[in-house]
N, C-alpha and C positions, 0 to 999 in steps of 0.2 A: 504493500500500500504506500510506502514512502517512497519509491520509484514511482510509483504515480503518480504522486503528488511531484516531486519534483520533475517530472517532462510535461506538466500539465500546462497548457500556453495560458499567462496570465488574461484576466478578464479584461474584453476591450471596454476603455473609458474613453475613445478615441471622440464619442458622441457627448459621453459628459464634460469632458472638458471644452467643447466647439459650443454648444449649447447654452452651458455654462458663463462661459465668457463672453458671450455675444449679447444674451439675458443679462450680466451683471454689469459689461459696459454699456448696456445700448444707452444710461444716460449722458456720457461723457461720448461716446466714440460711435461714428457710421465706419463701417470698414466696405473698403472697394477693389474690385480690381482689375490689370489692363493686363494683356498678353498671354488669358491661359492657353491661346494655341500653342502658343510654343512650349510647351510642357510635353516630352513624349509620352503619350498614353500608356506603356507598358516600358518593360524592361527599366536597370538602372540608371538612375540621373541625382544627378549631385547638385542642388540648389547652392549659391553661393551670394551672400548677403549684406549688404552693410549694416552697421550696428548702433543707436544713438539711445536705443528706450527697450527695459525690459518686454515690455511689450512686442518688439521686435518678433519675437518667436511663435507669440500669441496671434498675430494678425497673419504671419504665415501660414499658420496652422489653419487658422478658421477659413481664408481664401482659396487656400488649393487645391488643385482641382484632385490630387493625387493625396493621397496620404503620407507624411511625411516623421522620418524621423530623426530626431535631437539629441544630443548633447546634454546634457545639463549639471552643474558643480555637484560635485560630490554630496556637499554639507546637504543639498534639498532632499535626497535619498535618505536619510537619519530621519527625516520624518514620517512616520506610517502612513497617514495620508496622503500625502505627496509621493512616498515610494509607490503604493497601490494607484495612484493616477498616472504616475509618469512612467512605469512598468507596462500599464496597461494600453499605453501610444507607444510600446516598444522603445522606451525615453530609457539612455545608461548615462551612467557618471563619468566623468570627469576629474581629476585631480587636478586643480590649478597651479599654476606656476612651475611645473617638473612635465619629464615626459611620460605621457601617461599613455604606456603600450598596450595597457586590456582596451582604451576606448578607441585606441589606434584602430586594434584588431577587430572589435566588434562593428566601427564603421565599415570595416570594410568589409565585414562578415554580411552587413546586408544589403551594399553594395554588389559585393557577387552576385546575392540571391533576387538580383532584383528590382531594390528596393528603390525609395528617392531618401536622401539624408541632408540635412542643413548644415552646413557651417557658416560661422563667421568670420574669416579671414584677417579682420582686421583684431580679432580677440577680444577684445574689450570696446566699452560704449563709445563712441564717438561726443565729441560739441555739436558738431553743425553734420548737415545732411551733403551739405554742398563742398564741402573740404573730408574728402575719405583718409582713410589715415592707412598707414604701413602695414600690409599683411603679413601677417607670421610665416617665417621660413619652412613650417612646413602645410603651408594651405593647400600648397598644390599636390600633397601626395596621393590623395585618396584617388582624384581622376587621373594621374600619372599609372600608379598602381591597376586600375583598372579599366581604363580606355570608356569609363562612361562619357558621356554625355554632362556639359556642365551648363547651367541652365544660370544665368545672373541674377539675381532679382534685386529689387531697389522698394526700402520700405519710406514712403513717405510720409511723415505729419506723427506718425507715433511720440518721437522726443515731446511733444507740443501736446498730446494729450497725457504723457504719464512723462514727468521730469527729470532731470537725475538727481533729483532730492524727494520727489516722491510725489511731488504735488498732482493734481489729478482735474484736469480743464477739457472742457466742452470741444471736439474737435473730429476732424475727417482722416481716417487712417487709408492710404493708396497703396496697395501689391501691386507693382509691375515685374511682368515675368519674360526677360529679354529673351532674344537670340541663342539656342543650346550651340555650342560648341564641343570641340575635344581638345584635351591636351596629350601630343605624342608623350610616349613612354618613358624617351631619351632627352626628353626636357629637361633644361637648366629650370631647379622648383625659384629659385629665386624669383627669375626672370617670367615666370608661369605666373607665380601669382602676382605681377605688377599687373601681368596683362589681366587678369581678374579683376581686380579695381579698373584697369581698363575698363571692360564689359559692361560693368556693373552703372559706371559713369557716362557709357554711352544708352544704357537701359536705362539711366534718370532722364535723359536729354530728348531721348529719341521717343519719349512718350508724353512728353511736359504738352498740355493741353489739348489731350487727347479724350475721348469719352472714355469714360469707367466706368464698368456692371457693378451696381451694391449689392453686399452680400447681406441677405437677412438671417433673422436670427431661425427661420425653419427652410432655409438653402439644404438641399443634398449634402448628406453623410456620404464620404468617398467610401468606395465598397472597401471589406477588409482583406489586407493585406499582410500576409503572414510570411515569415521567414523558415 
């Protein structure tokens, strides 16, 4: 019975938490988004993202057309709640500041199988939307490593509803989803993920006053997606 238990696939919260955050923002945030064709329908693809607002990963999550999975600091997993929601959108840890080779491996664990997985390149929050900052040496390994498809996205207006001090104001959240790309294998990762802020930079530009679909708060559940 304890082999069962442990190969048993955690319960999907994929719906509670989109739901969720869509009902407990809708006073403060509409969320929208431009370019889900460019998302490939199947197979793996590595979203790559700029960072200014916790939130950040929350308006990914609730806009995409594909199911997506995260990252997230170690410390959130020590909470039961938080482990059983973020276990249950196939969400793993993270150890900040050191190389952390289990999250290494599991990104690219669902990478192989498939999957679509976020990063943020830049690691940490940004000030402004309009000045990207320095992506970490190793952004580019995952689509190095497996030839997916890198898909840019640019989150904008999050910082503006949820601050980096917390504060929490009335405002429009935009997912634009640019152009997929691939990075060859024999890539300089350096030089790979400038070009990533690239992408990402020409995905804020090349959409700036364009129409954008809202997403409500009883939008489609993306179907589930298992490793």
């Amino acid at each position: 019975m304890s082999e069962e238990k442990a190969t048993k696939p955690p319960t999907d919260t994929y719906w509670i938490l989109k739901r969720g955050t869509l009902v407990l923002l809708r006073p403060w945030a509409t969320f929208y988004i431009q370019g889900a064709e460019n998302v490939p329908k199947e197979g793996p693809v590595l979203y790559v993202s700029n960072h200014t607002s916790y939130l950040d990963p929350v308006a990914i999550g609730n806009v995409s057309p594909r199911r997506v999975v995260f990252m997230g600091k170690a410390e959130l997993f020590k909470n039961k709640v938080l482990n059983w929601l973020l276990r249950g959108v196939d969400g793993f840890p993270v150890k900040r500041g050191e190389a952390d080779m289990s999250a290494v491996k599991a990104a690219l664990g669902f990478l192989k199988t498939g999957r679509v997985v976020c990063i943020f390149p830049e690691g940490t929050r940004q000030d402004s939307e309009e000045e990207l900052g320095e992506p970490e040496a190793g952004a580019a390994t995952f689509a190095m490593k497996t030839g997916c498809p890198v898909v840019p996205v640019f989150v904008k207006g999050a910082q503006g509803v949820l601050s980096k001090k917390g504060g929490l104001r009335r405002g429009k959240i935009t997912v634009v989803f640019g152009e997929p790309y691939t990075i060859p294998k024999n890539a300089d990762r350096e030089v790979a993920g400038q070009e990533m802020m690239v992408a990402i930079a020409k995905t804020r530009d090349a959409w700036r006053g364009k129409p954008a679909q809202r997403v409500g708060v009883f939008s489609p559940i993306p179907p589930m997606e298992r490793s």
